[in-house]
ZAVO-179236 format. One line per 10 residues: their letters; for each residue x negated, y negated, z of N, C-alpha, C. Coordinates in steps of 0.2 Angstrom, whole numbers, always signed. Layout:
<pts>
a	X Y Z X Y Z X Y Z | ...
</pts>
This chain:
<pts>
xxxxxxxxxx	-4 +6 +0 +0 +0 +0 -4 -6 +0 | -4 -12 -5 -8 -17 -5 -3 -22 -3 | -4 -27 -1 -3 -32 +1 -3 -42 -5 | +0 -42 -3 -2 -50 -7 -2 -56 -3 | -4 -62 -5 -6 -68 +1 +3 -70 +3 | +8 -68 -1 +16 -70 +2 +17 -65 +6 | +15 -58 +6 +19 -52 +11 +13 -55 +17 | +7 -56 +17 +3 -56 +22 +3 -65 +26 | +7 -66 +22 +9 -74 +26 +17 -73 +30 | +21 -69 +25 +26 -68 +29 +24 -63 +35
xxxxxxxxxx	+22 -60 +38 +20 -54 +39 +16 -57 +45 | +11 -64 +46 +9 -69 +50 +11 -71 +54 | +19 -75 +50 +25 -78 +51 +29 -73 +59 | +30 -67 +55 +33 -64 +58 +31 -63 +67 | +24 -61 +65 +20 -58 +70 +21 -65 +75 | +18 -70 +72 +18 -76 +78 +27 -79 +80 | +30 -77 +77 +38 -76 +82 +38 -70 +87 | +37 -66 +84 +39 -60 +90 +33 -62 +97 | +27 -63 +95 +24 -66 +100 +27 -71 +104 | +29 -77 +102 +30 -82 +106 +37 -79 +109
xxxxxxxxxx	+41 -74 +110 +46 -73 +111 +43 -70 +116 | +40 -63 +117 +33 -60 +123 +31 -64 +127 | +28 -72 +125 +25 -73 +130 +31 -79 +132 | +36 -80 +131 +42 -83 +134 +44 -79 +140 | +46 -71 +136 +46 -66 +143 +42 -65 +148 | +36 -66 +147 +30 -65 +151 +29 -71 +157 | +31 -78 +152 +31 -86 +157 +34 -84 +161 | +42 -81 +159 +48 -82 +165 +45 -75 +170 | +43 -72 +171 +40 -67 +173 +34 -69 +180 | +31 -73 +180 +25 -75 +181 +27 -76 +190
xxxxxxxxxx	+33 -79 +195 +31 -77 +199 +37 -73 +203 | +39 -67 +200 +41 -63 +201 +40 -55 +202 | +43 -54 +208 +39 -47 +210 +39 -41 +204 | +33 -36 +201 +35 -31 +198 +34 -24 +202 | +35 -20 +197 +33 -12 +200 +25 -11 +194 | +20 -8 +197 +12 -5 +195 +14 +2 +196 | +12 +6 +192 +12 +13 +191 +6 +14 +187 | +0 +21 +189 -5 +22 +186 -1 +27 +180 | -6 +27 +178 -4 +32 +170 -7 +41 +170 | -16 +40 +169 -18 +44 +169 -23 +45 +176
xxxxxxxxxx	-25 +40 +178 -28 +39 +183 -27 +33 +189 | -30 +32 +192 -30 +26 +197 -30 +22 +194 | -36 +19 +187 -38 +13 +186 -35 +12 +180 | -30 +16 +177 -26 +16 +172 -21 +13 +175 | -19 +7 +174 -13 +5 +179 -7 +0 +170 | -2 +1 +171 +3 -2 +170 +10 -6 +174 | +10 -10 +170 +17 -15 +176 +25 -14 +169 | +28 -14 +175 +36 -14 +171 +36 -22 +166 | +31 -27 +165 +31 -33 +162 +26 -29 +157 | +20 -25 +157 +17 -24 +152 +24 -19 +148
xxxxxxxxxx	+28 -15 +152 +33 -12 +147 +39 -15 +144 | +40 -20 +148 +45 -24 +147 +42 -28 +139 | +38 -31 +140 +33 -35 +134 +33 -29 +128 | +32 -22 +127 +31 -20 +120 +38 -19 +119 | +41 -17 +125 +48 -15 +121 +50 -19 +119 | +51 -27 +121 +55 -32 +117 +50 -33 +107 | +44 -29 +109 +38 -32 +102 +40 -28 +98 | +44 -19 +102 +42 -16 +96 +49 -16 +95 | +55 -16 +99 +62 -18 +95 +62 -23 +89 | +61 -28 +90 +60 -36 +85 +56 -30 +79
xxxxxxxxxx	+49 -27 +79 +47 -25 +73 +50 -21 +70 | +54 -15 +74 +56 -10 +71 +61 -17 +68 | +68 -19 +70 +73 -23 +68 +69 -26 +61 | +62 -31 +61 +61 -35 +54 +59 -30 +50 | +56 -26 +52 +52 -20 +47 +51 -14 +49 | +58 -10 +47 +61 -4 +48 +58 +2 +45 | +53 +0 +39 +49 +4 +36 +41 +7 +37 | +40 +1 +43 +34 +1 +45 +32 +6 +51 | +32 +9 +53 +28 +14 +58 +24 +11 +61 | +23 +10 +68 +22 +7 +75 +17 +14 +78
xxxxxxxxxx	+14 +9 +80 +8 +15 +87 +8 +7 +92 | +11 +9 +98 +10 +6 +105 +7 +8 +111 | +2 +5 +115 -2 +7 +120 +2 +12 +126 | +9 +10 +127 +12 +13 +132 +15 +17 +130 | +22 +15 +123 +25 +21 +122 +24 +26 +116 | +17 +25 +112 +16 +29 +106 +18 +28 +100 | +18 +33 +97 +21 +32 +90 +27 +32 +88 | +31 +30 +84 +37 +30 +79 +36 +28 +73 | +40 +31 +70 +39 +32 +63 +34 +36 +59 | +36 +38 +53 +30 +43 +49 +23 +37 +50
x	+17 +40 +54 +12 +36 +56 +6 +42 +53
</pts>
């Protein structure tokens, strides 16, 4: 799949919406208590805001680009990847 400077400027576009929407969630976040849970280890830690944060990123991308297959740090893969 190649690209051109219109798909990879909308594609930009995109990316810096879903972000500011993240860190909008994230602002409202900042003095309120969460739940830390280790993963694999001690120092492997996630927060319900670091899950909170992809699920909003990877809903909005699955939603603008339903063709594109996602790999996320917390919940993995989706889509043919």
């Amino acid at each position: 799949m190649s690209l051109d400077a219109r798909d990879i400027g909308a594609a930009l576009e995109t990316a810096r919406t879903i972000v500011g929407e993240a860190s909008a969630l994230l602002e409202g976040a900042q003095d309120q208590a969460f739940d830390i849970r280790s993963k694999s280890n001690l120092f492997d830690l996630v927060t319900e805001w670091d899950t909170r944060s992809e699920e909003l990123i990877r809903s909005r991308l699955q939603e603008l680009t339903p063709d594109v297959p996602l790999l996320a740090e917390e919940s993995g893969a989706s889509g043919k990847t």
